[in-house]
VEXSEMI-731292 format. One record per residue (C-alpha): residue in three letters; x, y, z. Coordinates in steps of 0.1 Angstrom, whole numbers, padded with zeros to 4 digits, always signed. Layout:
ALAXYZ
...
***
This chain:
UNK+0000+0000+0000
UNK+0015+0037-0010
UNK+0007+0070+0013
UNK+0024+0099-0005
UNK+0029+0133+0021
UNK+0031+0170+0011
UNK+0063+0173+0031
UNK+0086+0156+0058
UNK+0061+0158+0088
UNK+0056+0120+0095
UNK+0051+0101+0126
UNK+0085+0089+0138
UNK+0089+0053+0149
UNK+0074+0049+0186
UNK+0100+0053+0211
UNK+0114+0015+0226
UNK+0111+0004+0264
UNK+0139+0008+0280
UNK+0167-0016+0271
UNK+0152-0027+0237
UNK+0172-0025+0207
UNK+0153-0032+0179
UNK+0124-0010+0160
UNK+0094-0030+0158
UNK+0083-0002+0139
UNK+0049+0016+0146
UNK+0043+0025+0106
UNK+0037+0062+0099
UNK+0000+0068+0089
UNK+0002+0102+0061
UNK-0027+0115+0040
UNK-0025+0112+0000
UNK-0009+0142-0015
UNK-0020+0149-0050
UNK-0004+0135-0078
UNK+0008+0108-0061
UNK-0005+0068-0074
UNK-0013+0041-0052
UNK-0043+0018-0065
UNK-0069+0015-0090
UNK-0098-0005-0108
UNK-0132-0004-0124
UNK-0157+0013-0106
UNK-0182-0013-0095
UNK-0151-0036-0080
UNK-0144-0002-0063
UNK-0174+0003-0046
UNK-0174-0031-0035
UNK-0136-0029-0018
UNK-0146+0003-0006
UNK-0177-0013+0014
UNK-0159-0044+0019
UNK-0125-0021+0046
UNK-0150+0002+0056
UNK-0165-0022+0074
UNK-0130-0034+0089
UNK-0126+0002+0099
UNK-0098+0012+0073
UNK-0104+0028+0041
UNK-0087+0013+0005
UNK-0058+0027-0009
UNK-0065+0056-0027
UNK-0072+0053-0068
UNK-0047+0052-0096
UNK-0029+0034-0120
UNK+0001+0015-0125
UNK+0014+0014-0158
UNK+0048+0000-0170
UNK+0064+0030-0177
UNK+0076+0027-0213
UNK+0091+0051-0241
UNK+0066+0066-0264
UNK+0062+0098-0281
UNK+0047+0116-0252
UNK+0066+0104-0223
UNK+0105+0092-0213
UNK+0121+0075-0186
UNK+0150+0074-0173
UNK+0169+0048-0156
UNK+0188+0050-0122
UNK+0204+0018-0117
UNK+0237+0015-0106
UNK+0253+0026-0074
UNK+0238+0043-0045
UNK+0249+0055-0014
UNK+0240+0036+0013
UNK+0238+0036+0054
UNK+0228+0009+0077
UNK+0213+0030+0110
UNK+0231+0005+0138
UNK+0221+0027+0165
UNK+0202+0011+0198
UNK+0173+0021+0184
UNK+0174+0018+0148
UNK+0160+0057+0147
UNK+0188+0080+0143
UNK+0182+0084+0111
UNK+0150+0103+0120
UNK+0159+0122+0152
UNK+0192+0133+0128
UNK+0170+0136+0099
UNK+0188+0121+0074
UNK+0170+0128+0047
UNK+0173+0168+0051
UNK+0210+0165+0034
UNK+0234+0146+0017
UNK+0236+0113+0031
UNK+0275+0114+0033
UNK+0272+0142+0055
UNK+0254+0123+0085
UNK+0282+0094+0087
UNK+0301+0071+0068
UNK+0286+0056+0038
UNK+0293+0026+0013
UNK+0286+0021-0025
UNK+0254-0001-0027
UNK+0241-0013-0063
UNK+0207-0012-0072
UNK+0189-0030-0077
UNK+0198-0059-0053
UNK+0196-0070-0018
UNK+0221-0055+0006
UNK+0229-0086+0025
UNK+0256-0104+0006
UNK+0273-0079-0009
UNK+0299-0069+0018
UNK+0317-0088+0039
UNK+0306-0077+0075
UNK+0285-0101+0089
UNK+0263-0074+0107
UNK+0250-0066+0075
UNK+0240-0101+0063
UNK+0215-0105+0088
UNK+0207-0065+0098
UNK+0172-0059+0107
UNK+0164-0019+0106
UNK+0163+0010+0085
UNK+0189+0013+0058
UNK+0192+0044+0042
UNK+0197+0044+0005
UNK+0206+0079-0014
UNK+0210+0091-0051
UNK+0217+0125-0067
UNK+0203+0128-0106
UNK+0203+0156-0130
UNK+0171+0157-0147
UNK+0172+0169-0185
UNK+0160+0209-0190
UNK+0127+0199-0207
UNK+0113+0181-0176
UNK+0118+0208-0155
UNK+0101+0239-0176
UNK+0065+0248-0161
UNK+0055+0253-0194
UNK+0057+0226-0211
UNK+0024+0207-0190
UNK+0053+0180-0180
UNK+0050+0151-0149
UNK+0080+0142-0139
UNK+0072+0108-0116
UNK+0095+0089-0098
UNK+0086+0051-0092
UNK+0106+0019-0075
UNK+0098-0017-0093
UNK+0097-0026-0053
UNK+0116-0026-0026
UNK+0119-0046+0008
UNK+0096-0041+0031
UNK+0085-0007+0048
UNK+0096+0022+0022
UNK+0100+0060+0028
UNK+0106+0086+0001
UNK+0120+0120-0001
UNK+0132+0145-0026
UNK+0152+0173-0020
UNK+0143+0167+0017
UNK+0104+0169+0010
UNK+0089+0134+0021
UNK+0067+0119-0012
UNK+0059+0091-0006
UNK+0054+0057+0016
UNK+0050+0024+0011
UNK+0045-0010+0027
UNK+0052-0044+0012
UNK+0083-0057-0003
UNK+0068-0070-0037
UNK+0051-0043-0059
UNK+0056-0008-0077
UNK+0055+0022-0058
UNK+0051+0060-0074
UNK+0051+0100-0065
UNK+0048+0128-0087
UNK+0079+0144-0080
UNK+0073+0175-0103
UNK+0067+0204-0077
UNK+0092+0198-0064
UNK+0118+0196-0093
UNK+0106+0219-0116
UNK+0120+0254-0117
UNK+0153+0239-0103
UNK+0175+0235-0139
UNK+0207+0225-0133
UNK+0203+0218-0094
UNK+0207+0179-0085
UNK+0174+0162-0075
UNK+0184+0142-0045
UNK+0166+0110-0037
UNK+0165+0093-0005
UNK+0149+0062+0006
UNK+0149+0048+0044
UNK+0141+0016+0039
UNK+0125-0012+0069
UNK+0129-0049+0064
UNK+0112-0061+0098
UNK+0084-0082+0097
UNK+0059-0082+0124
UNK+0027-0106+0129
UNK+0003-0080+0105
UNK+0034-0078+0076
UNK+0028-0097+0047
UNK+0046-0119+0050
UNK+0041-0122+0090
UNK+0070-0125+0111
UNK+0078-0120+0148
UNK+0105-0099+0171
UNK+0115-0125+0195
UNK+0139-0109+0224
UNK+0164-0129+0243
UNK+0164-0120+0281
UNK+0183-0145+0292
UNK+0214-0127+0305
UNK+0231-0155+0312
UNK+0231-0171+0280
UNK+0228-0134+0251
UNK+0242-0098+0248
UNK+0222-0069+0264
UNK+0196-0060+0239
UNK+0198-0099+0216
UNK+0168-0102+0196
UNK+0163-0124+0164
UNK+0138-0120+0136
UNK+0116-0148+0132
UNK+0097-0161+0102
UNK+0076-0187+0094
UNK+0087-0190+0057
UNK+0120-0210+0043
UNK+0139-0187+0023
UNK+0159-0161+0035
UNK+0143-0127+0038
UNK+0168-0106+0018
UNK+0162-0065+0022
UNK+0169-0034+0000
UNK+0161-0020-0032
UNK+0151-0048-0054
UNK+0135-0040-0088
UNK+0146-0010-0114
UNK+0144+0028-0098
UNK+0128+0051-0129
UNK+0118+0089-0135
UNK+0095+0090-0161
UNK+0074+0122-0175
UNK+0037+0122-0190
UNK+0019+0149-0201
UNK-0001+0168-0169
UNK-0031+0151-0189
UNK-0019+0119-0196
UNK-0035+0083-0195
UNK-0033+0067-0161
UNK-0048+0029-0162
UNK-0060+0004-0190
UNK-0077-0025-0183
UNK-0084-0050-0212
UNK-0102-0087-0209
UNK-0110-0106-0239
UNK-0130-0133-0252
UNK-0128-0154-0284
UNK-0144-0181-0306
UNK-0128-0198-0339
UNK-0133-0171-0362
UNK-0140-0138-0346
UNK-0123-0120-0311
UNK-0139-0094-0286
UNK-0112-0069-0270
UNK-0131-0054-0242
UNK-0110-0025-0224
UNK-0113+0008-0204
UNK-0092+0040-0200
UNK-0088+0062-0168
UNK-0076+0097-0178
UNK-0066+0120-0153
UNK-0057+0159-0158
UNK-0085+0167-0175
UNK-0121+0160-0180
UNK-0124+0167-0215
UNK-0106+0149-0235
UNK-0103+0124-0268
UNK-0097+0088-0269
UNK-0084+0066-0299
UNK-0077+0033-0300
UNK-0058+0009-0324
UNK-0051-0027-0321
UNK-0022-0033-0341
UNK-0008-0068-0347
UNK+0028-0082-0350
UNK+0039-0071-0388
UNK+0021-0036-0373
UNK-0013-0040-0393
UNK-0041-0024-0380
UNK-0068-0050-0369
UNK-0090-0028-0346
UNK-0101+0006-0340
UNK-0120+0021-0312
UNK-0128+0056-0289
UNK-0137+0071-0259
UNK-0128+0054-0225
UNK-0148+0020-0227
UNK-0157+0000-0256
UNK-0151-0032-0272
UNK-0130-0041-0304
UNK-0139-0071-0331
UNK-0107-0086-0342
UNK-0113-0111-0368
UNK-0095-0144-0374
UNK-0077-0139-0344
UNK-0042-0150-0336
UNK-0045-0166-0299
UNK-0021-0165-0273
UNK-0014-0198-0266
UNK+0011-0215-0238
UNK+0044-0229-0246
UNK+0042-0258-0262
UNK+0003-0260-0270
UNK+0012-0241-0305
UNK+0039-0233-0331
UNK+0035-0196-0321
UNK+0032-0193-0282
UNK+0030-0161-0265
UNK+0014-0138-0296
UNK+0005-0105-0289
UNK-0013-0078-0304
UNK-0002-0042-0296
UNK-0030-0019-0285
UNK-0020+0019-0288
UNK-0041+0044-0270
UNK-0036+0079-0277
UNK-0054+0110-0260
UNK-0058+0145-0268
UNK-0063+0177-0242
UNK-0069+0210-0246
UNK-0052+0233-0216
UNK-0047+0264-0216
UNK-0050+0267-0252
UNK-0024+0246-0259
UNK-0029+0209-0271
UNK-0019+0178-0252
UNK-0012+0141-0266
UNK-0007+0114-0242
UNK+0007+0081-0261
UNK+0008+0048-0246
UNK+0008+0011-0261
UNK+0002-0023-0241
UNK+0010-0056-0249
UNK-0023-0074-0254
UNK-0028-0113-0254
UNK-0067-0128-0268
UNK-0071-0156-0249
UNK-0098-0172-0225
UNK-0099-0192-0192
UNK-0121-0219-0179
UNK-0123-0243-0149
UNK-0144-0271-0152
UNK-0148-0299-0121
UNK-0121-0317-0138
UNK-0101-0300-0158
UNK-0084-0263-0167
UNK-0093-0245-0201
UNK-0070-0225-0221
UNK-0087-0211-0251
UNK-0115-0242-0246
UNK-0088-0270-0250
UNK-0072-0290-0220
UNK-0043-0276-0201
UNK-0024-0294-0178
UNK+0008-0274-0158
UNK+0037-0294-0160
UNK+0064-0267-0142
UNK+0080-0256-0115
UNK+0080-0234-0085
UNK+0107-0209-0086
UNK+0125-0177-0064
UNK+0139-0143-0069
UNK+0171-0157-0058
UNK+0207-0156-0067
UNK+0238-0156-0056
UNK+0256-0120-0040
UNK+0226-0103-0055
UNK+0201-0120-0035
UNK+0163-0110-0046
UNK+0180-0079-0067
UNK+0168-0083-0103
UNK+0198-0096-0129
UNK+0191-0096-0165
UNK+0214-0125-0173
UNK+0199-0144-0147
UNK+0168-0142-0159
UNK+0169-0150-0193
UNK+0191-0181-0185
UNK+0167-0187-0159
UNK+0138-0193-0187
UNK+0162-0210-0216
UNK+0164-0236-0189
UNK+0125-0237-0185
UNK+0122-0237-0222
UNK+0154-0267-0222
UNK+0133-0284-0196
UNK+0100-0280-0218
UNK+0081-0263-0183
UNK+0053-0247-0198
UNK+0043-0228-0164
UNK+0053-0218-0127
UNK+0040-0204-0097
UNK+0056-0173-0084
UNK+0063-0183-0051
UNK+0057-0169-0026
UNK+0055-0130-0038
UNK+0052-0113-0069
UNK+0078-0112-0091
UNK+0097-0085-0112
UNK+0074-0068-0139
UNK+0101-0076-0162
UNK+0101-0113-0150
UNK+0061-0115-0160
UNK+0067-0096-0197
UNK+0089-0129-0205
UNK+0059-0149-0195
UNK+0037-0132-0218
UNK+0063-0134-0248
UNK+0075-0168-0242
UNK+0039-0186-0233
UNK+0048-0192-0198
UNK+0016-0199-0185
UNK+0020-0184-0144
UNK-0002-0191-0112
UNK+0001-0153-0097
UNK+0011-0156-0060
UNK+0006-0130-0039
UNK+0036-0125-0003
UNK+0011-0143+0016
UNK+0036-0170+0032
UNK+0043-0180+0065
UNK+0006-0171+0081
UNK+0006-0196+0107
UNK-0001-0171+0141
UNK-0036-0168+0152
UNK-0030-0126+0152
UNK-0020-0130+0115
UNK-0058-0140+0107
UNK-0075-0107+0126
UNK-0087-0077+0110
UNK-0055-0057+0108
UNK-0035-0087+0088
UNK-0069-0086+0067
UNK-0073-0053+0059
UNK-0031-0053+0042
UNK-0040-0088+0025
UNK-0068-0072+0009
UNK-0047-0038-0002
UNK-0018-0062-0017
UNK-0041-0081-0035
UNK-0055-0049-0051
UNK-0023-0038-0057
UNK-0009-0072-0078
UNK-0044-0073-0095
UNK-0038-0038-0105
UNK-0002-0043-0116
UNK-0008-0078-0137
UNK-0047-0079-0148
UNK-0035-0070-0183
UNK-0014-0101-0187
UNK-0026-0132-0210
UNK+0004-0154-0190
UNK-0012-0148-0154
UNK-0044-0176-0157
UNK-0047-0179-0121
UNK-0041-0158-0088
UNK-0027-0173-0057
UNK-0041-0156-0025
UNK-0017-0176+0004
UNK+0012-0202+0004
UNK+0006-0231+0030
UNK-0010-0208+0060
UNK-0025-0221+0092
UNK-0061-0227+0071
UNK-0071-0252+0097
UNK-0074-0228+0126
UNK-0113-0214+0129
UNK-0107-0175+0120
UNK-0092-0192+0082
UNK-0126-0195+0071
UNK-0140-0161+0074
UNK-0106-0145+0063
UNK-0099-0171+0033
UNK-0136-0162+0021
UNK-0133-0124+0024
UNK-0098-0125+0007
UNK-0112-0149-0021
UNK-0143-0127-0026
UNK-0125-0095-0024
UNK-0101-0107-0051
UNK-0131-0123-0076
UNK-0147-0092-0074
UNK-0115-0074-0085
UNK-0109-0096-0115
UNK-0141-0121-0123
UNK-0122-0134-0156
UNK-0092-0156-0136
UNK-0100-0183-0115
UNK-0085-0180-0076
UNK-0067-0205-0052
UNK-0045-0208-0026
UNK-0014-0230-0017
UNK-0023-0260+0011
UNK-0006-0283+0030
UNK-0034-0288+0058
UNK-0057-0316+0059
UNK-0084-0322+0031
UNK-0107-0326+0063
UNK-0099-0295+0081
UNK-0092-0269+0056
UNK-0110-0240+0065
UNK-0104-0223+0036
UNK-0107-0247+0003
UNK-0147-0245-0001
UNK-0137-0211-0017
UNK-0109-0217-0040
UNK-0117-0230-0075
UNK-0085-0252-0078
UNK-0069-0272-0051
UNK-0034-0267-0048
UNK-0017-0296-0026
UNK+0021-0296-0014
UNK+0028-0326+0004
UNK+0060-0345+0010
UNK+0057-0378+0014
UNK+0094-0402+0022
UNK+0107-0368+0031
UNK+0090-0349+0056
UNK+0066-0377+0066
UNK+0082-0410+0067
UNK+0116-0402+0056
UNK+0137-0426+0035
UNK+0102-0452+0026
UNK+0098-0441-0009
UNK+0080-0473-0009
UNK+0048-0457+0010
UNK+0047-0429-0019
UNK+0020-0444-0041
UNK-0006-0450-0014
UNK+0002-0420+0006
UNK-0001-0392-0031
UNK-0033-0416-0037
UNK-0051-0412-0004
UNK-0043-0373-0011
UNK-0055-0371-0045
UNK-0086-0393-0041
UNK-0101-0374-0003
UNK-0094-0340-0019
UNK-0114-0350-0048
UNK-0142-0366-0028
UNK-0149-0338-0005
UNK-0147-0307-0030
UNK-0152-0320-0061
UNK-0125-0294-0077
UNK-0096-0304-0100
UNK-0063-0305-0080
UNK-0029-0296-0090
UNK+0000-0308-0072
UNK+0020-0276-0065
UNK+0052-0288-0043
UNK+0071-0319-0040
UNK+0105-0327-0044
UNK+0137-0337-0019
UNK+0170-0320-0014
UNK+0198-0336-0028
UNK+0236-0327-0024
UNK+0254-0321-0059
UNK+0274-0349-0067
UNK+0261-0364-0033
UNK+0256-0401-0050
UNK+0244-0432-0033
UNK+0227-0465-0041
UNK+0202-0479-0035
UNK+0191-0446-0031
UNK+0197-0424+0003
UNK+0179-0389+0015
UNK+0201-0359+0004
UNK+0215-0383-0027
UNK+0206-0370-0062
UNK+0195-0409-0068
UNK+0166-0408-0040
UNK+0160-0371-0056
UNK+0155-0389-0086
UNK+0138-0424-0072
UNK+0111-0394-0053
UNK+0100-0378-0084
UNK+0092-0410-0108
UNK+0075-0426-0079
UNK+0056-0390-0078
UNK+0052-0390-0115
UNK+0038-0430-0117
UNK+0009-0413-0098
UNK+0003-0385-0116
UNK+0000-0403-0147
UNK-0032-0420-0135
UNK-0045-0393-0121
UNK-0041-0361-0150
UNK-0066-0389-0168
UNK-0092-0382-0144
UNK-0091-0350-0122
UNK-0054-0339-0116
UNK-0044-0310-0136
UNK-0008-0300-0131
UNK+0026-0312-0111
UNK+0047-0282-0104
UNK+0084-0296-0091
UNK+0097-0278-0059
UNK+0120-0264-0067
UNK+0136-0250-0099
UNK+0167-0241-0087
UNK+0187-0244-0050
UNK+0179-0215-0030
UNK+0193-0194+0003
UNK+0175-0203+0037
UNK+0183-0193+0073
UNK+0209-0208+0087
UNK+0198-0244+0109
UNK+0202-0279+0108
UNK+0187-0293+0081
UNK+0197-0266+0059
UNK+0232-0267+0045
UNK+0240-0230+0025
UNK+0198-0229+0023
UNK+0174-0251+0006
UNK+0189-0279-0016
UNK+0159-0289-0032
UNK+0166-0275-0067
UNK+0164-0294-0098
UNK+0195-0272-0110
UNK+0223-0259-0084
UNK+0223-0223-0067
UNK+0246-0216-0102
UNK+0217-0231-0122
UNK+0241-0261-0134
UNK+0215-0293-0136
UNK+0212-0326-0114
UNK+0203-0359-0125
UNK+0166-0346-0116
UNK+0169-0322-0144
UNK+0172-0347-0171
UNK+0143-0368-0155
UNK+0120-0340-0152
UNK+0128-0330-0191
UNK+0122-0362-0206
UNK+0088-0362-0187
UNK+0080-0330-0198
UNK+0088-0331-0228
UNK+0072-0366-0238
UNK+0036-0351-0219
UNK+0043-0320-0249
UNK+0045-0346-0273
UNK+0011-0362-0263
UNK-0006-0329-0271
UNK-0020-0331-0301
UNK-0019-0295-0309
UNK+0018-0297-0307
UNK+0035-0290-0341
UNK+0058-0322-0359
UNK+0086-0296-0360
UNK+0081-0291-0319
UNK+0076-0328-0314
UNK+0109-0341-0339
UNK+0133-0310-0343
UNK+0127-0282-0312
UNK+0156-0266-0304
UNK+0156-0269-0271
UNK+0157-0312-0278
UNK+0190-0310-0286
***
């Protein structure tokens, strides 16, 4: 959720009790200032939201938009990666940073300061220790000259400054004057920055971001300050984080830093569903405009060689595309991922002068369907043969890394995945836009992880669940790869208050976007599950021979049978199997087969896999391999350098479960009969 202020007043962090260390922040509460973005979506949905916190006491986040922001003719962007100065605050309170105020000058000038890239997580890339594990504010700081025709009055120019996300609790000032806040570690944040800019040429703008990672029982995700008192046995002042969740929770600035201008008229959201038959194709969309109350809308559809196959105007409508070129997953057709380009382009009138806004989104026809047994993709049978994955790498942690990511999906492509979740949080815009070019068909997951304390199911935890889900729906509605949205990842749904919270946060999300299905990630009893009456696909995890019963891979095939068959009895839903797997050491061999061995890796899944081929013929729907790749954990005991649990190392080199999985995949591709000979004999990504 995003609060932007007029200035620096804020409510500082509550003072601790004597002898505590650690800021358990008390998160400051500021009004909207205008200009500023932080939510948005049809009006009907609205009114229902807006019903919906009022009567938990809190109101929704304020409307707006949330556009990618790209080049076009009306608008530019610029980029402010690369190094930023940086400042842990490792005072006993974690607040001197705000009694100093920091953010009133240089950073340099209150202390020493270190060379921090962005984006990334902080925690690996020094060497002190303190840092790994630091649990605060961290004060982040960058000085940018902004070019001479953003900052002239009279040109009608907004100048907005927007972070792709950063971890968790965000604070934002320019040239001292606070603009905005923020809270979640997962999605885009925005301020219009250009009072305070323009009519300053040639003067730095100075950007400054104190940045929170704690995580408290009402976060999402939840977590807990747990103080050690025991004088005997800690430091004065010992306190550890704790989380429910098993990957590390790397903190800082983790997605792309932009300024990019519009026109002070200038288009602020688009939302676009479509539907489809054989021959003919029904765009249906509608444009926000903000500035301005009288304006001009037009609209073309454009397809790949830049044809024009639709026209349209004014802010709602609907466009007839004729023999329509589907967007189709990976795999299901000889030309996944197609996408039509839909330019809208308004005109104002201020001040006499003429203003043209130009912006053009990625647009994918395709439909969605859930049956009792099956999931529809453009009316034929999909079934999710992929992974589970993380934002995670080594030294950069979390921070987005375009070489990583594009290796990252040649391997999916290598390993003929059609589809992952994106657990447990949302993942980098520019993650998702591969999705949609490559077919990579994704189940949208939402930070919802670890909610396993009774407090994390009252009102308050309710109320931010609700925001962040109107935040992702707002940032990814628009995208043909996102079929399904995840609302939690294995919480506490057997406990009594799971009902009432799973239904509101499912109905809440349904209303926001009726065209995707909804779900949620389970590892609680069929019997007992509080919340899977409201989901419209089950989603199991279950780790049978590793968790329960370790080392009897012989009890596999009753155990995944018992699950499949009682989850199908009582809800009558079709069920995908969204985490299994084992660690296994790299180069750790043994046989017959032993736990942490690639062979019992290997032995698990095909003793998984025997299942699921009896069971995708009748109700089971997907298999989604935990995990794609070895990730970092906190430190314990059954955790060596974090979760070993990957298909391909940390370094994304593959284990002997690589090669099983891509046979399987690939020979359930070749099944399809809408697969083309040249997929199913010659692919590229056979040899």
């Amino acid at each position: 959720m995003a609060r932007a202020a007029p200035g620096p007043a804020r409510a500082l962090p509550r003072p601790l009790p004597p002898g505590r260390a650690l800021p358990v922040p008390v998160l400051p509460t500021t009004k909207m200032a205008a200009g500023a973005s932080a939510g948005g979506m049809a009006g009907g949905c609205r009114l229902l939201l807006l019903g919906l916190l009022a009567g938990l006491g809190r109101a929704a986040a304020p409307p707006g938009g949330m556009l990618y922001p790209r080049d076009t003719p009306s608008r530019e962007r610029k980029e402010l990666g690369g190094l930023w100065s940086f400042r842990a605050d490792f005072s006993p309170g974690r607040d001197a940073g705000f009694a100093q105020r920091w953010y009133r000058r240089p950073l340099r000038q209150t202390g020493p300061v270190i060379d921090m890239p962005v984006p990334s997580s902080f925690n690996d890339i020094t060497q002190d220790p303190s840092l790994e594990n630091y649990v605060g504010w961290v004060w982040y700081e960058k000085e940018v000259l902004l070019p001479l025709r953003w900052l002239q009055d009279n040109l009608n120019t907004r100048v907005v400054l927007r972070f792709g996300s950063a971890h968790y609790y965000s604070i934002v000032w320019v040239n001292g004057v606070q603009v905005v806040e923020h809270e979640g570690g997962h999605l885009p944040f925005e301020a219009d920055i250009s009072s305070i800019v323009q009519g300053s040429p040639g003067i730095p703008c100075r950007i400054t971001v104190a940045l929170n990672n704690t995580l408290t029982p009402h976060t999402l995700p939840p977590g807990s300050i747990q103080y050690m008192n025991d004088k005997t046995r800690y430091p004065k002042n010992y306190f550890v984080q704790n989380i429910r969740f098993d990957f590390f929770n790397y903190a800082g600035i983790h997605r792309p830093v932009v300024l990019y201008t519009t026109p002070s008229v200038y288009i602020d959201d688009i939302t676009v569903t479509t539907t489809s038959s054989e021959s003919v194709a029904m765009v249906q969309y509608q444009v926000s405009v903000v500035g301005s109350t009288l304006y001009s809308l037009s609209l073309s559809l454009r397809d790949q060689e830049g044809k024009v196959v639709a026209t349209g105007d004014g802010p709602a409508g609907e466009l007839k595309v004729l023999n329509p070129n589907l967007w189709w997953p990976y795999l299901m057709h000889e030309n996944p991922g197609y996408r039509y380009s839909l330019e809208v382009k308004m005109q104002a009138q201020v001040n006499g002068a003429l203003l043209e806004d130009v912006y053009t989104l990625p647009v994918g026809i395709r439909t969605v369907h859930v049956t009792s047994t099956q999931f529809l993709i453009n009316g034929r049978p999909f079934y999710f043969h992929g992974v589970n994955k993380h934002e995670d790498a080594d030294i950069r942690g979390k921070g987005l890394d375009w070489p990583l990511v594009v290796k990252d999906f040649n391997l999916l492509r290598w390993l003929g995945a059609n589809s992952f979740r994106t657990s447990h949080y949302p993942y980098a815009e520019e993650i998702m836009d591969l999705c949609d070019a490559y077919g990579i068909v994704v189940i949208d997951e939402c930070p919802g992880v670890g909610i396993k304390m009774p407090e994390s199911f009252g009102n308050k935890s309710l109320q931010h669940h609700l925001v962040v889900m109107e935040e992702l729906i707002r940032r990814d509605k628009n995208r043909p790869s996102v079929v399904m949205w995840s609302v939690a990842n294995e919480p506490a749904s057997e406990l009594p208050p799971a009902a009432y919270y799973f239904k509101t946060v499912i109905a809440h999300t349904k209303a926001l976007d009726p065209s995707r299905p909804v779900t949620f990630v389970t590892d609680a009893n069929y019997a007992l599950d509080r919340g899977a009456p409201y989901v419209d696909v089950i989603c199991v995890n279950s780790y049978f021979s590793w968790y329960h019963d370790p080392g009897h891979l012989e009890v596999i095939p009753l155990q995944l049978t018992t699950q499949f068959e009682n989850w199908y009895k009582t809800y009558q839903k079709p069920i995908i199997q969204s985490e299994y797997g084992a660690d296994s050491v790299p180069g750790l061999h043994s046989d017959p087969p032993l736990m942490f061995s690639e062979e019992y890796q290997k032995a698990m899944l095909r003793e998984y896999h025997s299942i699921f081929d009896k069971k995708r013929k009748e109700y089971v729907i997907g298999e989604l391999i935990w995990n794609f790749a070895d990730f970092m954990t906190n430190q314990g005991t059954t955790r060596v350098l974090g979760n070993k649990k990957g298909i391909f190392t940390r370094q994304r080199q593959p284990k002997s479960a690589a090669f099983v999985l891509r046979e399987r995949y690939w020979k359930i591709a070749n099944e399809s009969s809408c697969l083309p000979p040249i997929i199913k004999s010659h692919s590229l990504f056979l040899k």
